[in-house]
C-alpha positions as MATLAB code, in Angstrom:
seq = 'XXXXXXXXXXXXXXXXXXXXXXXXXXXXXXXXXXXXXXXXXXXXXXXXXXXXXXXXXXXXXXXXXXXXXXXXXXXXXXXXXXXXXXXXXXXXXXXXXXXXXXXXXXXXXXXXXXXXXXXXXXXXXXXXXXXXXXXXXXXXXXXXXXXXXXXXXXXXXXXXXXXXXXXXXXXXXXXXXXXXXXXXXXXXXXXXXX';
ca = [
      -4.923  -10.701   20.347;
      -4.405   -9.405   23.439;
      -0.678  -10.550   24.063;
      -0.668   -8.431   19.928;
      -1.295   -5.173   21.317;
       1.551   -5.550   23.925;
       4.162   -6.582   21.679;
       3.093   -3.878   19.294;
       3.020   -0.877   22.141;
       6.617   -2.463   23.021;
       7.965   -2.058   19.599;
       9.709   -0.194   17.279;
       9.278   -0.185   14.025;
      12.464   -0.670   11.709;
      12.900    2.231    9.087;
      15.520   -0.071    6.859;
      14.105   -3.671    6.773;
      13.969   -6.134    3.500;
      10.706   -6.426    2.565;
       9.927   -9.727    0.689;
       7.195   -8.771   -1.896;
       5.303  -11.352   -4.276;
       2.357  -12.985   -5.142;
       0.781  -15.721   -2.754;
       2.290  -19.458   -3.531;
       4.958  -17.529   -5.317;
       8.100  -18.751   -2.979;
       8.003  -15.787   -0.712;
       7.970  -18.189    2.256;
      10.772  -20.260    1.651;
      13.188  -17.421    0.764;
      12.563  -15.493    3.566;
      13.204  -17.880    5.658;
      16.330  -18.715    3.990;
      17.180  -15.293    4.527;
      16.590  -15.193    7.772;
      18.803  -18.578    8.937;
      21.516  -17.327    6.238;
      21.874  -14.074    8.131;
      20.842  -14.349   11.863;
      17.792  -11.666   11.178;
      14.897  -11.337   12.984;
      11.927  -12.200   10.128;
       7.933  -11.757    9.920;
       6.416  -14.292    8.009;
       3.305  -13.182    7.142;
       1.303  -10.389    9.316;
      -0.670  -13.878   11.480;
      -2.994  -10.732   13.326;
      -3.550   -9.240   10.621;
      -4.790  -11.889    8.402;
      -6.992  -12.968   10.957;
      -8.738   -9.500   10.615;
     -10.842  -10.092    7.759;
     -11.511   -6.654    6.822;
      -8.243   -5.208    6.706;
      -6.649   -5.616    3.171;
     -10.547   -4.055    2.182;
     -10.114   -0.973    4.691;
      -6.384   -0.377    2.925;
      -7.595   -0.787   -0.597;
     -10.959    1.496   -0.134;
      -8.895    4.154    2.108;
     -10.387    3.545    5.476;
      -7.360    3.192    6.867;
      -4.454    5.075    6.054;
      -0.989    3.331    5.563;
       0.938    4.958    8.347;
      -1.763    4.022   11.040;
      -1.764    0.645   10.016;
       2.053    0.829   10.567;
       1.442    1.575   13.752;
      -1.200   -1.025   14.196;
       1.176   -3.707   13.528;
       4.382   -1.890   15.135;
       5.902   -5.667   16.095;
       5.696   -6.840   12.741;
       7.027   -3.870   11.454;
       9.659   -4.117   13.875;
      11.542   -7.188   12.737;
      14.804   -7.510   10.057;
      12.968   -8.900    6.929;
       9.352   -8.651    6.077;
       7.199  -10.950    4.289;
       3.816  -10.349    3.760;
       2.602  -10.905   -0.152;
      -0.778   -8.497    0.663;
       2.097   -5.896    0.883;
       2.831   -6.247   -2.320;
      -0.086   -4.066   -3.708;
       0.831   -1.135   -1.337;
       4.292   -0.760   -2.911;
       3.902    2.797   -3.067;
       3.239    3.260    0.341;
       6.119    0.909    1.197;
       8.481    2.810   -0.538;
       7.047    6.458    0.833;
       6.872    5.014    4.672;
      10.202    2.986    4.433;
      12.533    4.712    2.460;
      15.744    3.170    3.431;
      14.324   -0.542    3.122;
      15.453   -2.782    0.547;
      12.858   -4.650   -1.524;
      13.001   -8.179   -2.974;
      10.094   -9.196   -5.800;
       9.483  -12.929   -6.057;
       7.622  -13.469   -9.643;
       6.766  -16.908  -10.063;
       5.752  -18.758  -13.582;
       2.228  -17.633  -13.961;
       0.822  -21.466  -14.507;
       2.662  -22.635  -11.740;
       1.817  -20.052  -10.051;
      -1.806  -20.184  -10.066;
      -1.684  -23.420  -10.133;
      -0.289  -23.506   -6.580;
      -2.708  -21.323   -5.193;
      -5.640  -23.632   -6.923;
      -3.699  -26.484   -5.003;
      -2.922  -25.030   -1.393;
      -7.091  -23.953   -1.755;
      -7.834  -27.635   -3.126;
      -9.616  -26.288   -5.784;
     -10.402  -27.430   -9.495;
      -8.953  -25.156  -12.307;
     -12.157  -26.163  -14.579;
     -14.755  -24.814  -12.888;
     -17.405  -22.792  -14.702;
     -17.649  -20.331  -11.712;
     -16.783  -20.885   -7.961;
     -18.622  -20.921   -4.731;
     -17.259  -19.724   -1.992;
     -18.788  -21.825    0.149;
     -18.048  -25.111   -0.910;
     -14.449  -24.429    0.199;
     -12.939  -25.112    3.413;
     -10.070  -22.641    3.319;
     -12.178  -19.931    1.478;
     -14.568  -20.263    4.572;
     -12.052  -19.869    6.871;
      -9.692  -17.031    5.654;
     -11.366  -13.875    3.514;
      -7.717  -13.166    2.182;
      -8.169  -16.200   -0.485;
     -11.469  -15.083   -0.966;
      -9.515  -12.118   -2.588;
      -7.048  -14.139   -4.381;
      -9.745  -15.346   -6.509;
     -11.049  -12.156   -7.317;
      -9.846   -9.034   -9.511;
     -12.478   -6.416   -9.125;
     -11.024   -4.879   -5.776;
      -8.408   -3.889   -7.875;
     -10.869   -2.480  -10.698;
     -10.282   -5.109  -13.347;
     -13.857   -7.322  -14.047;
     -12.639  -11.294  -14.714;
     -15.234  -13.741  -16.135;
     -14.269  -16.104  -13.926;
     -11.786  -17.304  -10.993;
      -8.610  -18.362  -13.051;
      -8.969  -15.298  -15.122;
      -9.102  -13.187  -12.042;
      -5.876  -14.679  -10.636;
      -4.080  -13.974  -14.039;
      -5.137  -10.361  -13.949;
      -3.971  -10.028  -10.281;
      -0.507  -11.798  -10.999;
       0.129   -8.992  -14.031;
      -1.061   -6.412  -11.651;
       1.762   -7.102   -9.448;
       4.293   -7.777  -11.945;
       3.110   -4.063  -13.691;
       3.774   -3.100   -9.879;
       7.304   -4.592   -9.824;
       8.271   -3.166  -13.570;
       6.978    0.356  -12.361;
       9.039   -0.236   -9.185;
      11.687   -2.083  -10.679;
      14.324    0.813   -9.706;
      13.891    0.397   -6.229;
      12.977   -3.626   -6.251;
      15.184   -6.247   -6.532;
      13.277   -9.076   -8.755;
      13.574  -12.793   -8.372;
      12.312  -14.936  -10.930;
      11.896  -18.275  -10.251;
       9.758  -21.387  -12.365;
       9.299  -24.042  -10.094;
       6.582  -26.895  -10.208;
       3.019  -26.380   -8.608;
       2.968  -27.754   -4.946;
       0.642  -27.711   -2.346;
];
């Protein structure tokens, strides 16, 4: 954490990156990383610090922290060539207001697969009635798939955890199509992994 702060208060954040935008389990990973050995560029794979602070993605959704302070929060991951994050992908807006030379690339994955993946990388059933939380490893561990299971943060009530993660992946796709001017999409169908 602490060796965080001095990387961020030594950096500068990069007005014209590529942000790599995208569901979770939806391919961002492996793309940006081709990216990244294709071209030389420095790359971010996912924001470690600030998935480690539980709260965060709830303090950006409810306001509590405005987008330009959490830029400067995470200056160093800000700072490199191409961004990937998928949480960034509901604060598309912002993106685009804060960065408005970067370049944007959407990874939509197959819904099944998709969820599917998710449901794998968790190790979790896709027939249950209703899910505890608690009876997962990963969920214990990381609030961020806590949210992945879950809609109403974003205002939309689900009867139940597969229903949730189809309403999230057509929120994000809405966000791409009402973005698509400025976004780049990638559409790829590739089988569930783990």
């Amino acid at each position: 954490m602490i060796m965080k702060k001095i990387f961020s208060f030594l950096s500068t954040v990069n007005t014209n990156p590529l942000f790599i935008l995208g569901n979770q389990k939806s391919g961002t990973t492996v793309i940006a990383n081709l990216l990244s050995q294709a071209t030389s560029k420095s790359l971010t794979n996912d924001f470690q610090s600030a998935i480690a602070h539980n709260t965060l993605q709830l303090e950006l959704s409810f306001k509590l922290l405005s987008f330009p302070d959490f830029i400067h929060d995470y200056k160093y991951e800000f700072s490199k060539d191409i961004i990937k994050e998928p949480f960034l992908s509901y604060y598309i807006d912002e993106l685009i207001n804060e960065f408005p030379n970067a370049k944007f690339i959407w990874i939509v994955r197959d819904p099944y697969q998709n969820i599917r993946s998710i449901l794998n990388r968790l190790k979790i059933p896709g027939n249950l009635p209703k899910i505890n939380f608690n009876n997962f490893v990963e969920l214990e561990k990381t609030l961020p798939w806590k949210l992945a299971l879950q809609s109403k943060m974003l205002g939309i009530n689900s009867i139940n955890y597969i229903e949730a993660m189809a309403h999230r992946w057509n929120y994000l796709v809405n966000l791409y199509e009402k973005n698509k001017e400025k976004t780049c999409a990638l559409f790829v169908n590739c089988h569930a992994s783990k």
